[in-house]
N, CA, C and O of each residue as an XYZ file, in Angstrom:
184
protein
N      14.787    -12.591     -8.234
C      14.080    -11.486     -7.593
C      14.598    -11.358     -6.168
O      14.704    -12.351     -5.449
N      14.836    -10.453     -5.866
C      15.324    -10.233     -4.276
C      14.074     -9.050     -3.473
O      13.278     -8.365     -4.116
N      14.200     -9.075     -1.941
C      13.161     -8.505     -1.915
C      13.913     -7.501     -0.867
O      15.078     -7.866     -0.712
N      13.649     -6.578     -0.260
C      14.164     -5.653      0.826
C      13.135     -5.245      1.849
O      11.920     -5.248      1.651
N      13.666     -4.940      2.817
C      12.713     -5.039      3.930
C      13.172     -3.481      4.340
O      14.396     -3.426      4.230
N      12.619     -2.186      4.778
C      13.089     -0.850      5.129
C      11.587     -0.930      6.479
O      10.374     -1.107      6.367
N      12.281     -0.754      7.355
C      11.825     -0.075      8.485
C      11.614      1.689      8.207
O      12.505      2.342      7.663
N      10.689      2.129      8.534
C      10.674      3.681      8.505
C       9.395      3.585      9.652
O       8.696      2.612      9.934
N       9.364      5.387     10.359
C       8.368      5.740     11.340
C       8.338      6.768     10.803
O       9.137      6.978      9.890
N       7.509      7.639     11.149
C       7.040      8.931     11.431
C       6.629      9.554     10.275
O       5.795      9.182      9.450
N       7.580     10.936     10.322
C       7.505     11.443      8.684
C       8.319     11.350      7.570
O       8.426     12.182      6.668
N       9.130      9.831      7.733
C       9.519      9.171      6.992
C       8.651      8.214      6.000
O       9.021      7.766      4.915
N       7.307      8.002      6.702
C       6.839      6.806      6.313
C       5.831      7.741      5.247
O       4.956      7.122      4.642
N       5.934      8.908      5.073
C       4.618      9.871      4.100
C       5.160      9.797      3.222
O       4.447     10.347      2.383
N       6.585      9.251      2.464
C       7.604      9.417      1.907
C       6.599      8.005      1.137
O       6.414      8.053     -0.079
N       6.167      7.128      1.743
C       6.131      5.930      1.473
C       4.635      4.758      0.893
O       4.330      3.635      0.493
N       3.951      6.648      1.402
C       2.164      6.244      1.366
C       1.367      6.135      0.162
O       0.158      5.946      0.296
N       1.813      6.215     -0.858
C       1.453      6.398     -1.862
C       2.198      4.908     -2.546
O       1.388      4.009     -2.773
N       3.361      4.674     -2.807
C       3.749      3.661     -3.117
C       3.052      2.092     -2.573
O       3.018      0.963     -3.061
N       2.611      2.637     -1.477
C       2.098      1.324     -0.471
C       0.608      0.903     -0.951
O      -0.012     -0.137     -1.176
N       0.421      2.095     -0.977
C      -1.015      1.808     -1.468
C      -1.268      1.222     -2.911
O      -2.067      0.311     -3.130
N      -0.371      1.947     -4.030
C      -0.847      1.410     -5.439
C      -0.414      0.046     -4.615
O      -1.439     -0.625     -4.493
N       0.544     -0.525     -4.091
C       0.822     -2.006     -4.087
C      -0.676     -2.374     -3.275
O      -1.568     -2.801     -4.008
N      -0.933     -2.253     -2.053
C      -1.999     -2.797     -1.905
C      -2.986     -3.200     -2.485
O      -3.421     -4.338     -2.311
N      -3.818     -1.856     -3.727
C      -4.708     -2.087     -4.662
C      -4.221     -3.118     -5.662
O      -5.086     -3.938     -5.970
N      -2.836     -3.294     -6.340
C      -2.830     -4.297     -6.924
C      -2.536     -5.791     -6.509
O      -2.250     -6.755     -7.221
N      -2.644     -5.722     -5.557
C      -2.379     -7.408     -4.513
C      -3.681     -7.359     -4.518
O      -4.065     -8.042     -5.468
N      -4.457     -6.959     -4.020
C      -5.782     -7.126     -3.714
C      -6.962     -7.171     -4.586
O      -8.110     -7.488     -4.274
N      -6.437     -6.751     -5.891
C      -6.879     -6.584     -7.182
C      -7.572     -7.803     -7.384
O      -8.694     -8.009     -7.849
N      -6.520     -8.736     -6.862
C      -6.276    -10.034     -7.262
C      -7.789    -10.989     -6.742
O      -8.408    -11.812     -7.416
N      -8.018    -10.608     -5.576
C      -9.162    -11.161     -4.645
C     -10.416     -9.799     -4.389
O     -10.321     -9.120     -3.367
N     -11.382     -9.555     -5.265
C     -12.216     -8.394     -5.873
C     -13.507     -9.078     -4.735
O     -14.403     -8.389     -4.248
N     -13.389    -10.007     -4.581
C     -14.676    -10.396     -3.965
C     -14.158    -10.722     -2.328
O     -14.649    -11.557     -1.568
N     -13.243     -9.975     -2.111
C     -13.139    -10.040     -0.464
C     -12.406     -8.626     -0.353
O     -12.006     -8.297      0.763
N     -12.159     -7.579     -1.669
C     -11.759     -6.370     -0.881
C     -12.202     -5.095     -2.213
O     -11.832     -5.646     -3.250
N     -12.674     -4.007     -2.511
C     -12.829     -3.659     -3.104
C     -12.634     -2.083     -2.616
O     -13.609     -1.455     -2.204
N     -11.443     -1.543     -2.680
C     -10.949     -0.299     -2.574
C     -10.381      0.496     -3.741
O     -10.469      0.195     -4.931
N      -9.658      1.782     -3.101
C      -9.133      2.181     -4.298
C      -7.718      3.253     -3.636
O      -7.366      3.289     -2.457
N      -7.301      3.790     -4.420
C      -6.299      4.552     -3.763
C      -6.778      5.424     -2.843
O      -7.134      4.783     -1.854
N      -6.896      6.206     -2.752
C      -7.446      7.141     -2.126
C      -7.734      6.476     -0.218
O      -7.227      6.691      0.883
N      -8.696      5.729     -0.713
C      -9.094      4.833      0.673
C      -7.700      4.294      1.165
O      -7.490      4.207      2.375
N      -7.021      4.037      0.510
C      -5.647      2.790      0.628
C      -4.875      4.181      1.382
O      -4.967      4.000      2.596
N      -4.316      5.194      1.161
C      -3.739      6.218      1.009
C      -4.915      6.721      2.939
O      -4.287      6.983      3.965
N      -5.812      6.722      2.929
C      -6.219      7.050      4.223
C      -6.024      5.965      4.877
O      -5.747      6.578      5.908
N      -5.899      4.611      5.267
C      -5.797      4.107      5.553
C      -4.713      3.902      6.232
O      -4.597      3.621      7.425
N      -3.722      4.089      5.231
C      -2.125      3.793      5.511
C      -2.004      5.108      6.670
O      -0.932      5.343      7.228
């Protein structure tokens, strides 16, 4: 597995908000009793 690291700002990073978030919800999936969001929230957030 290799991993990549991309720097982005601005309105590069809207490119990116949606992807970020499903990952968040499913990392966090993981620990239900210390975070309980959903996309949407994840997606305002970001």
């Amino acid at each position: 597995m290799s991993l990549t690291t991309k720097t982005v700002t601005g309105d590069q990073f809207a490119h990116w908000i949606e992807p970020v978030a499903a990952l968040r919800i499913q990392v966090f999936r993981e620990f239900p009793y210390l975070y309980d969001g959903d996309v949407a929230y994840e997606q305002r957030y970001l």
